[in-house]
C-alpha positions in Angstrom: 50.0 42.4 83.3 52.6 40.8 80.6 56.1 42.7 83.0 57.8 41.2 79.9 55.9 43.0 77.2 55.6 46.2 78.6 57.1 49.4 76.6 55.6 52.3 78.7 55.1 52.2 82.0 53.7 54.7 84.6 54.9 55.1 88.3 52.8 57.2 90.7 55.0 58.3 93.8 53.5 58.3 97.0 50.1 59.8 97.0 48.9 58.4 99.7 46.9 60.0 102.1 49.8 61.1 104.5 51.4 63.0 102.0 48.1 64.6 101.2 45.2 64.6 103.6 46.2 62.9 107.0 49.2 63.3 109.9 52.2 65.0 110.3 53.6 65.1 106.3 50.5 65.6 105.0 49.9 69.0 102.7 46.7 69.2 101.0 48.4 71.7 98.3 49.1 68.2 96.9 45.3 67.0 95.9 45.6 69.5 93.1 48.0 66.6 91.0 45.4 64.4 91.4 42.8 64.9 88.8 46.0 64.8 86.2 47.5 61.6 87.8 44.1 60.5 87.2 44.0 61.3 83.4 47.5 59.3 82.9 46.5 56.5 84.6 43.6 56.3 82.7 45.3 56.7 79.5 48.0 54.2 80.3 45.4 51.5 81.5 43.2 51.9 78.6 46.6 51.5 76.2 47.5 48.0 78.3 50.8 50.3 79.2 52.0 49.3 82.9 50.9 50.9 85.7 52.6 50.9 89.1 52.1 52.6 92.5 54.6 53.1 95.2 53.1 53.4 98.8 55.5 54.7 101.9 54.3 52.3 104.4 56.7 52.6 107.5 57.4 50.1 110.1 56.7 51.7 113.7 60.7 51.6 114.5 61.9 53.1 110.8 65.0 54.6 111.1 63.3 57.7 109.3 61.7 58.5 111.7 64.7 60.4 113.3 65.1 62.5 110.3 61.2 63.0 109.7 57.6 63.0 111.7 56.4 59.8 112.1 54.3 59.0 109.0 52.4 56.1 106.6 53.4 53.5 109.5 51.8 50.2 108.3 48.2 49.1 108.2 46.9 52.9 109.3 44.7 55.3 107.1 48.2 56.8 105.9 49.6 54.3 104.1 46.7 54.1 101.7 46.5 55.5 98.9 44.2 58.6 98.3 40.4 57.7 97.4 40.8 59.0 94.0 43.4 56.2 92.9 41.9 53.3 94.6 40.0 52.5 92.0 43.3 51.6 89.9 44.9 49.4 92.6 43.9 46.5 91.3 45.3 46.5 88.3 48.7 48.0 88.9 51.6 46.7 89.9 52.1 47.9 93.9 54.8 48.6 96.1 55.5 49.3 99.7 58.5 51.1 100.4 60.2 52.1 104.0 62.3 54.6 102.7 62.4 57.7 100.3 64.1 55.7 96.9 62.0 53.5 95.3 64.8 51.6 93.9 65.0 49.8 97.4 61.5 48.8 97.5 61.1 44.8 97.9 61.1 43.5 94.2 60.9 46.6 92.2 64.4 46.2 90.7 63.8 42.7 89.9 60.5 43.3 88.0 61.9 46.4 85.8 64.8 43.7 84.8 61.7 41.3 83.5 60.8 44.0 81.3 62.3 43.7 78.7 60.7 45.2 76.2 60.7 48.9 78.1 61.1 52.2 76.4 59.5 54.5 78.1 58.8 55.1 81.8 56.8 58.2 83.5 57.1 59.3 86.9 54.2 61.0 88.6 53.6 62.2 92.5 54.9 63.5 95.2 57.4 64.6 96.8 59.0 66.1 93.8 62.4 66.8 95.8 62.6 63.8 98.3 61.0 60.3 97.1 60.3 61.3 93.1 63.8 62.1 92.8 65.0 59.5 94.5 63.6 57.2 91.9 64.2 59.1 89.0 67.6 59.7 89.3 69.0 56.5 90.5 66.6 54.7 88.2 68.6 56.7 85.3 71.5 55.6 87.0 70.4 51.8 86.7 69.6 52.2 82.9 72.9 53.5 82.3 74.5 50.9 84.0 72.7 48.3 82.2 73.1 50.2 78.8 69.3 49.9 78.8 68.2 52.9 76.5 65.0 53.2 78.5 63.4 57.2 78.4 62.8 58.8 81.6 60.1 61.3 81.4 58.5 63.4 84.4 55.7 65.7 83.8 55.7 68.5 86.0 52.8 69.2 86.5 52.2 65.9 88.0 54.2 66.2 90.8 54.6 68.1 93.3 56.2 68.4 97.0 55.0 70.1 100.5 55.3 73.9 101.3 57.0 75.0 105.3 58.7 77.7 106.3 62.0 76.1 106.0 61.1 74.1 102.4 59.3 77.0 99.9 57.4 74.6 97.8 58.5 76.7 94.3 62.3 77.0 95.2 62.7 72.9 95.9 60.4 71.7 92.9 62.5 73.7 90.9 66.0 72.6 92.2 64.9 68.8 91.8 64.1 69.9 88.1 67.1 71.2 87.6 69.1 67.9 89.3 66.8 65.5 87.4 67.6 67.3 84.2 71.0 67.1 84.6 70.7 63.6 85.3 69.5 63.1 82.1 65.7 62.8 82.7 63.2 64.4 80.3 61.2 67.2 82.3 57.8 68.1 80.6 55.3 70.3 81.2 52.3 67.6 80.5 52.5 64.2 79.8 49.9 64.1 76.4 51.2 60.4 75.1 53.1 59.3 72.2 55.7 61.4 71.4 54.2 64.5 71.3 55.0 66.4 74.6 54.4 69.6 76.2 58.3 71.2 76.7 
C-alpha cells in the first residue's frame, strides 16, 4: 500500500473482540455492524483504496484503567480483532492504541501526513461516543489546521457504541452525531461509494 497515493481511505474503530464478544466492555449488540464493515472493506480493498484498523491494546498499568474496566490489555484474546475481519489484517494498515483518540496512536499522524493525495476518509466501528469520535473530530481538527480539504464521512450505520443503565445506547449515538456534525463531519446513513450517499 502506496500511503502516498491514497485518495480514500477507510478506518475501522476498535472492533475487537473486547468491545464485542469478550470481558468487561464487551456488548454483543455490537456484532450486528459487522457484516456492513465487512462489505466496506471489501469494497475499499477491491478499489486499492486504503484500509486501516485501529486495535485498543492496553498496557496492564494504563492509566484508563481508573476511569474504565480493565480491557484489550496486550497479547490477550481482547485485543484482537473480531474473527470476521481477520481476514483483512494483512493488508491494512494497523494500529495499536492505549487510549480512546486515535490521533495518539504511535505513527498514525505521521502516515496520514505521507498521504498526500487524500480526499476522502471513512470512519467505521465502535464506540460511536468514546473512541469513533475521538478520531473523527480531532482528525477534522487536524485537516483544518493543515488547510487539508480532506472529507470526513461516517456511516451510521456502521458504528455503533455499548448499551448500560447509565449510557442508553440510542441517546449517546445520537449526541456524538450531533457533536460530529457540528464539527463539520459528513454523517450518512450508508456508505454506498463514490459520491452517491445514503443522507
Amino acid at each position: 500500500m502506496k500511503k502516498e497515493n491514497l485518495e480514500k481511505l477507510l478506518i475501522v474503530v476498535d472492533m475487537v473482540n473486547g468491545f464485542v464478544r469478550k470481558g468487561a466492555m464487551a456488548d454483543p449488540y455490537i456484532e450486528r455492524i459487522i457484516p456492513e464493515n465487512v462489505r466496506i472493506i471489501k469494497e475499499f480493498l477491491e478499489k486499492e483504496y486504503g484500509v486501516a484498523f485501529i486495535k485498543d491494546n492496553h498496557s496492564e498499568t494504563c492509566a484508563e484503567f481508573k476511569r474504565y474496566p480493565k480491557h484489550c490489555v496486550i497479547g490477550t484474546p481482547e485485543a484482537d480483532l473480531v474473527d470476521e475481519l481477520i481476514p483483512f489484517e494483512k493488508d491494512a494498515l494497523v494500529y495499536p492504541k492505549n487510549s480512546t483518540s486515535t490521533i495518539f496512536a504511535p505513527n498514525f499522524l505521521n502516515d496520514i501526513e505521507k498521504m498526500k493525495a487524500l480526499k476522502e476518509v471513512i470512519i467505521t466501528g465502535c464506540c460511536t461516543d468514546i473512541c469513533v469520535m475521538n478520531l473523527a473530530i480531532p482528525l477534522q481538527n487536524y485537516f483544518d489546521q493543515m488547510d487539508k480539504d480532506v472529507k470526513i464521512i461516517v456511516p451510521e450505520n456502521a458504528v455503533e457504541t455499548y448499551g448500560a443503565p447509565v449510557h442508553e445506547r440510542d441517546e449517546w449515538n445520537n449526541k456524538a452525531f450531533d457533536f460530529m456534525n457540528q464539527a463539520g463531519i459528513q454523517l450518512v446513513k450508508k456508505y454506498v461509494g463514490g459520491v452517491n450517499y445514503e443522507k
